[in-house]
N, C-alpha and C positions, 0 to 999 in steps of 0.2 A: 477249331477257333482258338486263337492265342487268347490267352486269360488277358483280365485288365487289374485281379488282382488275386491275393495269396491267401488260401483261408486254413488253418492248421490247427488240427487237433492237441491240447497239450498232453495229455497222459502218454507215455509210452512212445510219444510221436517227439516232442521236445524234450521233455524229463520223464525219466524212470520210474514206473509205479512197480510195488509188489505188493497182492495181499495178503502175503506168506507172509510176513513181514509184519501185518497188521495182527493176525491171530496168534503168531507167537509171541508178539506183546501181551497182547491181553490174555494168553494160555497163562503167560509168565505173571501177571500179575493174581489172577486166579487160582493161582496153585492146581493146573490141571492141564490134563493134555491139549496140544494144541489142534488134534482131532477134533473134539468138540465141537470148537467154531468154524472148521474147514469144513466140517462135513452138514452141519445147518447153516451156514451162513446162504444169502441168497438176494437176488438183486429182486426185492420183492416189490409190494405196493409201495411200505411205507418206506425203501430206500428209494426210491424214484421221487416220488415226496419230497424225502428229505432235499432232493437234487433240485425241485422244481424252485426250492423256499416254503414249502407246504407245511412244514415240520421241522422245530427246532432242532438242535443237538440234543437238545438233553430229554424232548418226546421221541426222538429218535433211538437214542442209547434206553430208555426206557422200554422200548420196543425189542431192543436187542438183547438187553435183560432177560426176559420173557424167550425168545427165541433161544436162550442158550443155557438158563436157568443158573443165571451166575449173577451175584453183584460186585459190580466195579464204584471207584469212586468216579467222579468228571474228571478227574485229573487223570486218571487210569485209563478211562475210555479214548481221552483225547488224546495224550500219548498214544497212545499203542494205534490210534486212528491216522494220526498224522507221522505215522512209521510208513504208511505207504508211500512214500516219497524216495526214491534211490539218491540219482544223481543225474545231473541235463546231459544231455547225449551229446559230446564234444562238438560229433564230426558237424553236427546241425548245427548248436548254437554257433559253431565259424563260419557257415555259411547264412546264417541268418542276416547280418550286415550288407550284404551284397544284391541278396534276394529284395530284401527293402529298399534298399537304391533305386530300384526296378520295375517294384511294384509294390503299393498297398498292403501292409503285411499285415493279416489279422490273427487272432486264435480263437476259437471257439468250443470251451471244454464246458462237459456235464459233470459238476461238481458242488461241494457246498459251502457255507460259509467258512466252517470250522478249516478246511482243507484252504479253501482261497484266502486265508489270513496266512496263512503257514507258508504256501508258495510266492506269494506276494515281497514278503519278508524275508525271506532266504534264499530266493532265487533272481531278485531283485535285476541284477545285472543280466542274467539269462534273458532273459524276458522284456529288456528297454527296448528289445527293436520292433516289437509290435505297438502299433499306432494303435490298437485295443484289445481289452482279451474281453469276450464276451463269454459270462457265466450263467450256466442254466439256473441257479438258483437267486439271481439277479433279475433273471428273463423272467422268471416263474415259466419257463418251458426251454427244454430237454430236447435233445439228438434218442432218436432216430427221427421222430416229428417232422416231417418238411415243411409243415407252418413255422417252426422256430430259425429253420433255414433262412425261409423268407425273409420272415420278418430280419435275420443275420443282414443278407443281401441289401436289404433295406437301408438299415443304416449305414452300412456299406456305401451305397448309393451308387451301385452297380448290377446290372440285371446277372440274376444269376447263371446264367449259360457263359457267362464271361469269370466267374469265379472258379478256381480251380481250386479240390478241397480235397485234404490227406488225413484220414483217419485211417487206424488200428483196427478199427469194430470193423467188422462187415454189416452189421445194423444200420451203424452209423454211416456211411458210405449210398448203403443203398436209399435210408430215407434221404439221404442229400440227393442222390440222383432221381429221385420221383421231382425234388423241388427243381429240378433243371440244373444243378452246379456240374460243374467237370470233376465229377467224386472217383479218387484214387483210393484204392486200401493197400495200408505198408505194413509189413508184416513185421519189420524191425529198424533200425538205426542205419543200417546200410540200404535200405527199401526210400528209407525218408532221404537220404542224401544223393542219389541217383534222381531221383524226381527233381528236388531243387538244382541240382547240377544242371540238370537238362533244360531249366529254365533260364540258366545262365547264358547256355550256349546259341 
């Protein structure tokens, strides 16, 4: 079935994440290896939490305290947190113009406040061609979840077997395809621009 709209993951699908990047911030602010945090860090209760809206930044970083046995300032944490951000993957953001022309362009990333202030602001131009970005901790619910699909599709206001959706996770991919989307997983930048090509054509 031809989609009747475009649903896309931001992290790593639009713009570049690294959390190498995040712990040797915060290695570098701690004065210590950046093992530490690579080798405890962990997508655990309280960071899903944090993703849902459940938990502040700073009950969050309190949590990561403890998990790493280090103290940061807020300033420290949120730098070196909002280091996960690279750069928007060229070859997409040119094809995103076109793709919207076309079809309803949405996005749909699992992320937090702290991070959705940061992309908002700096990626500004990246990002004008989606008609919404939907945030899990906006939603208060999270990808892999096919209820948060739905509920996506919803406001959408498109049944989901007509939505066609491009995430990086294979979590994420599959819980969309329990909610019925047309869920692709794209491994990188050249994955994601082959998809939307082929939507062109």
């Amino acid at each position: 079935m031809a989609p009747k709209a475009v649903l896309l993951d931001l992290g790593n699908v639009v713009i570049g994440v690294d959390f190498r990047r995040v712990f040797n911030a915060w290695a570098a602010a701690a004065g210590t290896a950046p093992d530490r945090f690579h080798s405890r860090w962990r997508m655990d209760d309280a960071y899903r939490g944090h993703e849902r809206g459940e938990l502040s930044f700073a009950e969050y970083t309190a949590h990561l305290s403890q998990v790493f046995q280090v103290e940061l300032s807020a300033e420290q944490w949120q730098d070196g947190w909002n280091d996960i951000w690279t750069q928007p993957f060229h070859d997409v953001i040119e094809l995103l113009p076109q793709v919207a022309a076309r079809y309803p362009l949405y996005c749909f990333t699992n992320t937090n406040d702290t991070h959705a202030v940061y992309w908002r602001r700096h990626f500004a131009d990246a990002l004008g061609h989606f008609e919404r970005i939907f945030v899990s901790s906006e939603m208060g619910e999270r990808k892999p979840d096919p209820a948060a699909f739905t509920r996506v599709c919803e406001h959408i206001g498109t049944h989901p077997e007509q939505v066609l959706f491009l995430d990086d996770t294979g979590e994420n991919v599959n819980g969309a395809g329990r909610a019925g989307l047309q869920a692709r997983q794209v491994d990188n930048e050249a994955a994601v621009v082959r998809q939307l090509t082929a939507l062109l054509q």
